[in-house]
C-alpha positions in Angstrom: 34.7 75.3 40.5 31.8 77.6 41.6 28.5 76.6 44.0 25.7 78.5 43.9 22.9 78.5 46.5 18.9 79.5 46.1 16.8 79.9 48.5 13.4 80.4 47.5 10.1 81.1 49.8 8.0 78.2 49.8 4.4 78.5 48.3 1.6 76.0 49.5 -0.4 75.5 45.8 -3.1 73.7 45.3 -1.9 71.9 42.0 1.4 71.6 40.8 2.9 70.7 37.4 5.9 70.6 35.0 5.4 72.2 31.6 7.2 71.1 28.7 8.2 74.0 25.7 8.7 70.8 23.2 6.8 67.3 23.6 9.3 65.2 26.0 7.6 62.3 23.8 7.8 63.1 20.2 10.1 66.2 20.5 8.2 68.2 18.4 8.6 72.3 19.1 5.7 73.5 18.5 4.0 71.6 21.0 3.3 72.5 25.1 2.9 69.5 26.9 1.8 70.4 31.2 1.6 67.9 33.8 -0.6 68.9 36.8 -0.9 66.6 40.1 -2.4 68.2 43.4 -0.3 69.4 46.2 3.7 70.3 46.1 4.7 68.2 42.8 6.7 65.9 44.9 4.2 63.1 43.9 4.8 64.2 40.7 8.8 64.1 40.2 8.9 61.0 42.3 6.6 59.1 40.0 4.0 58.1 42.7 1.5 59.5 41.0 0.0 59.9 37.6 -0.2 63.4 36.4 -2.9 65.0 34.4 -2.0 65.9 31.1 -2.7 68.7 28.5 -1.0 69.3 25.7 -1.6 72.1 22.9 -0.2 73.3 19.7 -0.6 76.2 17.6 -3.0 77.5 20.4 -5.5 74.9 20.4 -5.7 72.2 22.9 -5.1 68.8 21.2 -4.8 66.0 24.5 -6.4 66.5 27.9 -6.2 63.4 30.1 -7.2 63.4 33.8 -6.0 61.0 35.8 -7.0 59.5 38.9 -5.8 60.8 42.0 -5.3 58.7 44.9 -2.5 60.8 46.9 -0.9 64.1 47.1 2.2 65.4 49.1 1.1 69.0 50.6 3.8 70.9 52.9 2.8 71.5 56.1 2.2 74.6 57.4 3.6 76.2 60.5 2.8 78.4 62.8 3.3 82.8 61.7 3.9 81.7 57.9 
């Protein structure tokens, strides 16, 4: 058995998201689903929040919903970084 380790430099972004390369919903390939929530994402992959949603296929954008926004996780930022 092998472990492997990242370590990756944190970034402080303004919005977040998880983008899909085929609809998590229908499955369909040809389709780009993103979901965008402000701050880290954590909010986001915990399911505390709802994420805004875009999704577009063959180029064209063919959902947009924004959601409300009542919370975001931001890191907090120290000292010299």
């Amino acid at each position: 058995m092998f472990l492997s380790v990242v370590v990756q430099r944190m970034v402080l972004p303004e919005v977040s998201g998880i983008m899909f390369t085929a609809d998590p919903i229908t499955g369909r390939r040809k389709t780009v689903s993103i979901d965008a929530s402000f701050g880290i994402g954590e909010a986001l992959v915990s399911g505390l929040v709802t994420a805004d949603l875009s999704r577009s296929a063959s180029g064209a954008i063919v959902t947009k919903r924004i959601a409300r926004k009542a919370l975001a996780v931001r890191a907090y930022r120290t000292a010299g970084r």
